[in-house]
C-alpha positions in Angstrom: 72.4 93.0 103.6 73.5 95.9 101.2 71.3 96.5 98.4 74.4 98.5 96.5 78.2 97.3 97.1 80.0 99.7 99.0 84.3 99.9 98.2 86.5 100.0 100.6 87.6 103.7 99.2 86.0 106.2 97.0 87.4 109.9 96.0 85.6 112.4 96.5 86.0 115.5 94.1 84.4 118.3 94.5 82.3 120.3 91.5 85.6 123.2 92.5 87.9 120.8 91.2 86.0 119.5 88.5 85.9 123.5 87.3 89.4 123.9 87.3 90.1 120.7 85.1 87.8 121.9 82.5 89.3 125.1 82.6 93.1 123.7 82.4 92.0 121.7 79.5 90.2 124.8 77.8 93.1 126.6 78.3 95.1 124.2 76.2 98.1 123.9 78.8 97.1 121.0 80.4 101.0 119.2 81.4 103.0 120.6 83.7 102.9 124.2 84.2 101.4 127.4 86.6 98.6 125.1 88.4 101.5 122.1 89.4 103.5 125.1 90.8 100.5 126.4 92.5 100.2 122.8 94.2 103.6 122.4 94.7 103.9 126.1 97.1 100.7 125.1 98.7 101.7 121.8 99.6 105.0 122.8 100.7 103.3 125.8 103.4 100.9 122.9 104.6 103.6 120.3 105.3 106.4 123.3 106.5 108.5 122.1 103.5 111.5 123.9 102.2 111.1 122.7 99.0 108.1 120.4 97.1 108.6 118.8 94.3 105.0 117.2 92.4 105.6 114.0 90.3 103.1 111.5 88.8 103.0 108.9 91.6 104.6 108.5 95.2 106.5 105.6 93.4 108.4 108.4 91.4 109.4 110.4 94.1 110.6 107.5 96.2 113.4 106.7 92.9 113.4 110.3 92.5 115.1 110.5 96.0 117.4 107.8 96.1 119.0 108.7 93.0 119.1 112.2 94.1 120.8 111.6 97.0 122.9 109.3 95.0 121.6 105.8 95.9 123.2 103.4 93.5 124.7 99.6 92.6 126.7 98.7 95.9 124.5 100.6 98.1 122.2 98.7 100.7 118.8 100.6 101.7 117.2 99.6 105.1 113.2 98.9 105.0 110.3 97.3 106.0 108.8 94.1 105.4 105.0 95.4 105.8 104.8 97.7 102.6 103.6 97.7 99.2 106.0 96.5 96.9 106.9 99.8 95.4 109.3 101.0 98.1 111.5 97.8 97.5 111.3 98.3 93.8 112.5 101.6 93.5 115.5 101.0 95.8 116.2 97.9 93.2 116.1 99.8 90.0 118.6 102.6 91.3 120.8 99.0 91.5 121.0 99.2 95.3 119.9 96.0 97.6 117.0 96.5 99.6 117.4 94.8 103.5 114.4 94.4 105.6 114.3 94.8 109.5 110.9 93.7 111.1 108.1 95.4 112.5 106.7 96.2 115.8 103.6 93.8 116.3 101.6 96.8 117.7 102.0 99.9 116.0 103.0 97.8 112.5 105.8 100.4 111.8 110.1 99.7 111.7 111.7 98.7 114.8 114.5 101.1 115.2 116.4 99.0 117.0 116.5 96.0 114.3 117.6 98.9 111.8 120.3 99.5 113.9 121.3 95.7 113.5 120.9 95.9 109.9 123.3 98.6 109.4 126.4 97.8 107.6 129.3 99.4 106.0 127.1 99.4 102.6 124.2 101.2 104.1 123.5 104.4 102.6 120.0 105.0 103.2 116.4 104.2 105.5 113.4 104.1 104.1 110.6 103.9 107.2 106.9 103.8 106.3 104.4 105.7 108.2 101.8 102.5 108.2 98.4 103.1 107.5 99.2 106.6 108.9 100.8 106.0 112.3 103.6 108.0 112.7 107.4 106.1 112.9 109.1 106.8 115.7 111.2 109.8 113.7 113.3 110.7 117.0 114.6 107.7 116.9 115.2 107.1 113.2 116.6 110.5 112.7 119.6 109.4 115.3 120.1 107.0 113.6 120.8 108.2 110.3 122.9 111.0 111.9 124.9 109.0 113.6 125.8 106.4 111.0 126.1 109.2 108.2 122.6 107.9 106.3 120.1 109.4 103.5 116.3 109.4 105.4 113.6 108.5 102.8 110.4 109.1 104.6 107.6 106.7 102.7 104.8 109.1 103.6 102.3 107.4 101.5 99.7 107.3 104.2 100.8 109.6 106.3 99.4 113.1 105.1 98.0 115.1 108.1 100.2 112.7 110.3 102.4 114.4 113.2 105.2 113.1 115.5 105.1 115.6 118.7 103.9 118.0 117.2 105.4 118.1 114.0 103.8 117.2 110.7 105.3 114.5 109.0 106.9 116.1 105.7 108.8 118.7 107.1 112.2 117.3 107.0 115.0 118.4 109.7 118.2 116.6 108.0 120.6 117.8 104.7 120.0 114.3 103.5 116.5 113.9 104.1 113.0 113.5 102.3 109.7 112.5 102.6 107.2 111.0 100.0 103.4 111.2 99.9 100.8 109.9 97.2 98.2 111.2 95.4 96.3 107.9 94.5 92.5 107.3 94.7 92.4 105.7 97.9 94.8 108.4 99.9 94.2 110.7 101.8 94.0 113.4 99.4 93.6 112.4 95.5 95.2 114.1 92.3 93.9 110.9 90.5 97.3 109.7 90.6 100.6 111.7 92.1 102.8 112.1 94.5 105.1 114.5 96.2 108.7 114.9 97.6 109.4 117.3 100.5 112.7 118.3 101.7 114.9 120.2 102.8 118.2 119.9 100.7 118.3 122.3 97.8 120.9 120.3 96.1 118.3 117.6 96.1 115.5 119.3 95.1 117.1 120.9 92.0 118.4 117.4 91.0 114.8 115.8 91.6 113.6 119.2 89.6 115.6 118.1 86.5 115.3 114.1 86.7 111.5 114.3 86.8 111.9 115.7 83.3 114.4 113.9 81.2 117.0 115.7 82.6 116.0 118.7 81.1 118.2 121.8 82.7 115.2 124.0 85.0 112.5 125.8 83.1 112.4 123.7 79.7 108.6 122.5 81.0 108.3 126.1 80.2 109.8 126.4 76.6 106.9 126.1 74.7 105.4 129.3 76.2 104.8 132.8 74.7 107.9 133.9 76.8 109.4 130.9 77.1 113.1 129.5 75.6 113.1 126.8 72.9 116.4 126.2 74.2 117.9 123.6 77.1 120.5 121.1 77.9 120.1 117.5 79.1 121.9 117.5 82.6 122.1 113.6 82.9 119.9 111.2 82.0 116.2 111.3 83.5 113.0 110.2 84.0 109.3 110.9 82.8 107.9 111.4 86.2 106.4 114.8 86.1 103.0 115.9 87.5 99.8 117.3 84.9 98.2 121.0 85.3 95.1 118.9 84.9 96.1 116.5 87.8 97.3 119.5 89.8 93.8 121.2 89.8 92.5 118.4 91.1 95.1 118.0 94.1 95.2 121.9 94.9 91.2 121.6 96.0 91.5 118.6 97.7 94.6 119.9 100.3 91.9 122.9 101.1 90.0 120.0 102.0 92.5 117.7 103.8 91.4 118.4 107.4 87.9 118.0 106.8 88.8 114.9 105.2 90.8 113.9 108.1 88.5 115.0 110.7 86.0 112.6 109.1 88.2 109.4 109.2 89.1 110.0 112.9 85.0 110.0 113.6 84.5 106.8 111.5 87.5 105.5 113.4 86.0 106.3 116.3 82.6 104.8 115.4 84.3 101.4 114.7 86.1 101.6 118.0 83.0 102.0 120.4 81.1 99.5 118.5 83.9 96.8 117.5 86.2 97.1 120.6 85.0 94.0 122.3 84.4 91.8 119.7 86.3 88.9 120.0 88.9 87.5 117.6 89.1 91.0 116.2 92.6 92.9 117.2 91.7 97.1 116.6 94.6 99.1 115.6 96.1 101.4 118.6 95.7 104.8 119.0 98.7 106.9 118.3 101.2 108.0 121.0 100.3 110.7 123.4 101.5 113.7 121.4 101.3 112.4 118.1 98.6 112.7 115.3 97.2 109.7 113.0 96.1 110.2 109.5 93.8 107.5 109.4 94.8 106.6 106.2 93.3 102.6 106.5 92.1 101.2 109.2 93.4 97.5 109.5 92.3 95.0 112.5 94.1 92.0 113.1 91.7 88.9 112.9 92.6 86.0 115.7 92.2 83.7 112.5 92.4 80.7 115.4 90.0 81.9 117.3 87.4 82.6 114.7 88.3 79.4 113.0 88.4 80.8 109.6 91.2 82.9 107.2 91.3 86.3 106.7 91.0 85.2 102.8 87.7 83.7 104.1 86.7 87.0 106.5 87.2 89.2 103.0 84.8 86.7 100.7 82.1 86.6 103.3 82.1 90.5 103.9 81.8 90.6 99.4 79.0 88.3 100.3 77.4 91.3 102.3 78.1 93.4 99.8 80.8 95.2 101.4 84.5 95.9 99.8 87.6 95.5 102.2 91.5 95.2 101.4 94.7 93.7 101.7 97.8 95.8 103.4 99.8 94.6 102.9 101.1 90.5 102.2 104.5 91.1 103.5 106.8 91.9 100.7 109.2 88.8 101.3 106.9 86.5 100.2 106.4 87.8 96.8 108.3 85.4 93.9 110.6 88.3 93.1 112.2 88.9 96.2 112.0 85.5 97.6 113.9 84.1 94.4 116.8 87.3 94.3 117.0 87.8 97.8 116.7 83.9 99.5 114.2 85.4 101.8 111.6 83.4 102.9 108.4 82.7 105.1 109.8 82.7 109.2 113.1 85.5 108.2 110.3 88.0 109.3 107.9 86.6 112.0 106.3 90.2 112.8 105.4 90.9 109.7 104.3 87.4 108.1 101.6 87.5 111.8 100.3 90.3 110.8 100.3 90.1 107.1 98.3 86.5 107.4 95.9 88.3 109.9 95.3 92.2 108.8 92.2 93.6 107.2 91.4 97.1 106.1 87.9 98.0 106.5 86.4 100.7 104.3 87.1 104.1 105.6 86.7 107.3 103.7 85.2 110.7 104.0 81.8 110.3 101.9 81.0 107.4 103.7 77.7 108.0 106.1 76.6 106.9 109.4 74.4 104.1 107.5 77.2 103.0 105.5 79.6 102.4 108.8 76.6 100.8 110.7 76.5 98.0 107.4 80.4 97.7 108.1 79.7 97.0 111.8 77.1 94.7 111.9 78.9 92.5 109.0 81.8 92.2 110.9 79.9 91.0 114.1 77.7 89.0 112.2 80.6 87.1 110.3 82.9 87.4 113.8 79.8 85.8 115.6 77.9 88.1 117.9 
């Protein structure tokens, strides 16, 4: 066993980075200003992004969208069930109604074609999630949303370095379309805690510029400058959801970084595939569609909890035991209190989605890890799995 624990994640910051926060907070600008506008064009060249828009978590840009594409009470916005609870909130607290289509038992993501069933005269937008960095099946989505006159909300969360057929996830094609990535310890690429909205719509973009910031009218961030203007105007009513310089530094080293990053999940991946591939009771994720690139953000086997004769509860307790850190993504949103109780769903509404909720694991998986570290992972797993 382990003589030290090892997490499922850890960031990994380079002395760069460090540098450049010491220097922001030496300067004494150290909110918003030249650094997040440095991050914001770099990130935008990267993804092939019109226009990029940091805020201080992917929650933020999701609510950030909506309401900029003017999501509201009466509205109904079309998701999944296998998601973090965050993309449902934010469609609730712009006062729309959040309706769930299932998953596809394989590749975890939307099924297009129970969106399509979904639809009703009171849909006004989709919100697909790119699970665990898969890429949705966008050819299909964006259709969709064309043909039935809908707002496309990428949740891009785990999806940074991701690409359907060629195209990297973030570079939106529609008027009324986004896409949302975070910033948070475990992602990808780390700010400490952010997020970014890419699209293509100015309109939206200049609205999501001015909500992130209390509604301020564009350029008040910069009013306490030598050459800045005291002066602004309140727009309409917004939102304290703007990204630090000192955050910014931190996210501008790590995209340089991003496909080293990257590069290193897909070996880890590829470690735990040769060595864990025929284990029994232990379902591997696929590997992405001819064509199309995987971010790797988690790696999440299904456990055949009948089989092995114990929980995935139990799997995630005896791997502590060992000293090693795993994680949950995601217990299907449905069965939470709060949406059971407001929206009468409950356990069988979303069979795909409860299977693989009861059953998924994520095993660690990040960039600093070493050879060592993933060999501790592997023989853990086929020492709790029984070989």
């Amino acid at each position: 066993m382990r003589e030290t624990f090892l997490p499922f994640a850890r960031p990994d910051i380079s002395e760069d980075a460090i540098a450049d926060v010491v220097d922001s907070l030496r300067s004494g600008w150290i909110t918003t200003g030249p650094k997040t506008q440095k991050f914001e064009k770099s990130f935008g060249e990267y993804v092939g992004s019109p226009y990029s828009l940091a805020v201080n978590s992917a929650t933020a840009g999701l609510h950030l969208s909506l309401l900029a594409f003017g999501v509201g009470p009466g509205d109904e916005v079309v998701t999944t069930p296998m998601t973090f609870a965050a993309t449902l909130n934010t469609v609730v607290l712009t006062g729309a109604t959040p309706v769930l289509a299932d998953i596809d038992p394989v590749t975890l993501n939307i099924r297009p074609d129970l969106i399509e069933r979904a639809i009703t005269p009171r849909t006004k937008a989709v919100i697909p999630v790119h699970f665990a960095g898969r890429p949705c099946d966008m050819q299909a989505l964006e259709e969709i949303v064309q043909r039935n006159d809908l707002v496309l909300v990428e949740d891009a969360a785990h999806a940074l370095g991701a690409s359907r057929r060629g195209r990297l996830i973030g570079s939106p094609v529609g008027e009324r379309h986004a896409a949302v990535f975070s910033f948070h310890p475990t992602k990808n690429i780390t700010c400490g805690e952010g997020g970014m909205v890419c699209t293509g719509c100015e309109e939206a973009a200049e609205k999501i510029s001015v909500l992130r910031q209390h509604g301020m009218s564009k350029g008040a961030w910069n009013r306490y400058a030598a050459t800045g203007n005291p002066h602004y105007d309140i727009l309409f009513p917004g939102l304290k959801y703007n990204m630090l310089d000192i955050q910014a530094a931190i996210g501008s080293d790590q995209l340089t970084r991003l496909e080293s990053f990257n590069a290193r999940r897909r070996e880890i991946v590829d470690i735990y595939r040769k060595e864990l591939g025929e284990l029994k009771g232990l379902r591997l994720p696929p590997e992405p569609n001819e064509g199309d690139v995987h971010s790797w953000h988690i790696f999440t086997p299904l456990l055949d909890i009948d089989l092995l004769g114990f929980s995935r509860d139990d799997f995630m307790a005896r791997m502590r035991e060992m000293n090693i850190g795993t994680a949950l993504h995601y217990q299907a949103v449905h069965l939470f209190s709060y949406f059971g109780e407001n929206y009468r769903w409950k356990r069988g509404d979303f069979p795909g989605a409860e299977h693989v909720s009861d059953r998924i694991v994520s095993l660690p998986l990040f960039p600093a890890m070493t050879d060592g570290d993933v060999t501790d992972v592997v023989e853990a797993v086929r020492r709790i799995c029984g070989r």
